[in-house]
C-alpha positions in Angstrom: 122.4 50.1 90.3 119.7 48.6 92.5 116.6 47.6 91.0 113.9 50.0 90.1 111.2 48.5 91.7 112.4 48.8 95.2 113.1 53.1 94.5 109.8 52.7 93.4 108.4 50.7 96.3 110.3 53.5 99.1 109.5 56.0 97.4 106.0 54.8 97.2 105.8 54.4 101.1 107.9 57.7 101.5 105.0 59.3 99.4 102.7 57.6 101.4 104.4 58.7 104.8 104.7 62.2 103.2 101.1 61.7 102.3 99.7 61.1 105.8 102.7 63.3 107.2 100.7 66.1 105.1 97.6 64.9 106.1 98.3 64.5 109.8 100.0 68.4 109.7 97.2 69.5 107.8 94.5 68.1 110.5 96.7 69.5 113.2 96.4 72.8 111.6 92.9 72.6 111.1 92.7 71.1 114.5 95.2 73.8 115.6 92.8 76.2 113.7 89.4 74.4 115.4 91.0 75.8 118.9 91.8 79.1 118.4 88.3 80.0 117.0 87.1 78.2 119.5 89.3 79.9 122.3 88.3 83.1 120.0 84.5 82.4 119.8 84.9 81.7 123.9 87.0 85.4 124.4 84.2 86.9 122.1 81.7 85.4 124.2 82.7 86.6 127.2 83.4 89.9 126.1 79.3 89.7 125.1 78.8 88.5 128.8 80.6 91.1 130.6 79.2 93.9 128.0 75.7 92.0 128.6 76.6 92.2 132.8 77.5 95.8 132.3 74.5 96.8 130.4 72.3 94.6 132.7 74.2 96.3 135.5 73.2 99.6 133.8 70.3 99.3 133.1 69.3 98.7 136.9 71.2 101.7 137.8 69.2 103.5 135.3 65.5 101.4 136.5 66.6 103.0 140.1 67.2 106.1 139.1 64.0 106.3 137.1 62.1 105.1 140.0 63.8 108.0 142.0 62.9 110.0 139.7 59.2 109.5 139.8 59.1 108.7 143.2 60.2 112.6 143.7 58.2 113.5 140.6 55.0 111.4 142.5 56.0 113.7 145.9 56.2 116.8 143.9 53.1 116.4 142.2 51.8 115.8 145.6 53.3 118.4 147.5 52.0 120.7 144.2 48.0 119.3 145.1 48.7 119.7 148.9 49.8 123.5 148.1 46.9 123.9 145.8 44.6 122.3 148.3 45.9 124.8 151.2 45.7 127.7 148.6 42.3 127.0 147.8 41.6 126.4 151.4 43.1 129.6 151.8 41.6 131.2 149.0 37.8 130.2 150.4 38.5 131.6 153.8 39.7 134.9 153.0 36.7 134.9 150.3 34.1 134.2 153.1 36.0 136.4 155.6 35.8 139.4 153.0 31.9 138.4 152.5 31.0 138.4 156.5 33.1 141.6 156.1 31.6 143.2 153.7 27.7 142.1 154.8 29.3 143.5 158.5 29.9 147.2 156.7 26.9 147.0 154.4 24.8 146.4 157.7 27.0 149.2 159.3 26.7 151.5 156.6 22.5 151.0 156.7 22.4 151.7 160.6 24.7 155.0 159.9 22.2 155.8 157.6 19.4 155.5 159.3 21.4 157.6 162.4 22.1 160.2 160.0 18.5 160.5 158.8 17.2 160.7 161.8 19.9 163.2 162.8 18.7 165.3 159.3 14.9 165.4 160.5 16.1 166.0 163.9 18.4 168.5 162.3 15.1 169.8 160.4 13.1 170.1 163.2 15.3 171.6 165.8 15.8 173.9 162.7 12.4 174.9 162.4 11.5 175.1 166.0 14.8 177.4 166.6 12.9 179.7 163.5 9.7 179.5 165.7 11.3 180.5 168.6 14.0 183.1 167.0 10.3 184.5 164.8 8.5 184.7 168.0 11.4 186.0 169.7 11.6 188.6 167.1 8.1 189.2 167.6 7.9 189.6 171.5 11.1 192.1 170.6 9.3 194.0 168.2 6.0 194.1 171.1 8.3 194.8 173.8 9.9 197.8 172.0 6.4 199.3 170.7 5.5 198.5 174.2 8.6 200.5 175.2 8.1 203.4 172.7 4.5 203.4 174.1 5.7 203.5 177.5 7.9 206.7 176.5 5.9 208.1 174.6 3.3 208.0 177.8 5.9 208.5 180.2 7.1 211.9 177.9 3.9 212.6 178.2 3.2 212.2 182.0 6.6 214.2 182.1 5.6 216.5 180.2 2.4 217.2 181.5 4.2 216.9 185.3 6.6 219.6 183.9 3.4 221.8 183.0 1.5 221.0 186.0 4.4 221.7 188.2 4.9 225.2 186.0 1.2 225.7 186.2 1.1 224.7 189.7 4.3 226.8 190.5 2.7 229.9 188.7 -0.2 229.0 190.9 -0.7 231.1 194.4 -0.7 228.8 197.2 
């Protein structure tokens, strides 16, 4: 049998090996462990960066659009004033042509009225005179037929004293 103290002694220093061995294996690990968090931490990062590029990259696209979007909403709005504008342009004209219009008929309208007053007394008159002449006419009618009777009635009696001078004058001896 060997001595004690030397079992002791190796296994001491085998301890001691086993000791750092364990030690050395467990800072590998951790350093093992350091590397993949840190490859980990660097794939998590760069998943950030690309998500961070794409949303960055998004929200350009989406800036552009939006810009579109009120640029055509800026040229609708004014395309909408420029038709109002022309509407109300519009609008005026056909409001002043309707007034010269209607001042052009009212004017119209007083002339025919005065025409057709004028034409009523005319009317009136030529009325009135056509009475005159149709009452006088009636009148010289009525004298020319009494005149006319008279004339017969002296003419009947020319005859008829003729007849009875020429019967008298017949029964007379010549």
């Amino acid at each position: 049998m060997p001595p004690k103290t030397k079992e002791k002694g190796v296994k001491a220093g085998s301890q001691k090996k086993k000791k750092n061995a364990g030690a050395g294996v467990e800072a590998e690990s951790m350093h093992r462990l350091a590397v993949l968090e840190k490859e980990l931490l660097q794939d998590h990062l760069a998943l950030r960066r690309d998500e961070a590029r794409r949303a960055k990259a998004s929200e350009n696209q989406l800036k552009q659009r939006l810009q579109g979007l009120e640029a055509e909403l800026e040229g609708a709005r004014s395309e909408g004033k420029a038709i109002y504008a022309e509407m109300s342009r519009q609008c005026r004209a056909l409001q002043e042509e309707m007034e010269t219009r209607s001042r052009r008929l009212e004017e119209e309208v007083r002339g025919l009225r005065e025409q057709l007053e004028m034409c009523q007394k005319e009317a009136e008159a030529a009325r009135r005179e056509a009475e005159e002449v149709l009452g006088e006419r009636d009148q010289t009618l009525a004298q020319l037929r009494a005149h006319v009777a008279d004339m017969e009635a002296k003419y009947e009696e020319i005859l008829h004293l003729g007849i009875c001078r020429a019967a008298w004058m017949g029964s007379w001896p010549n």
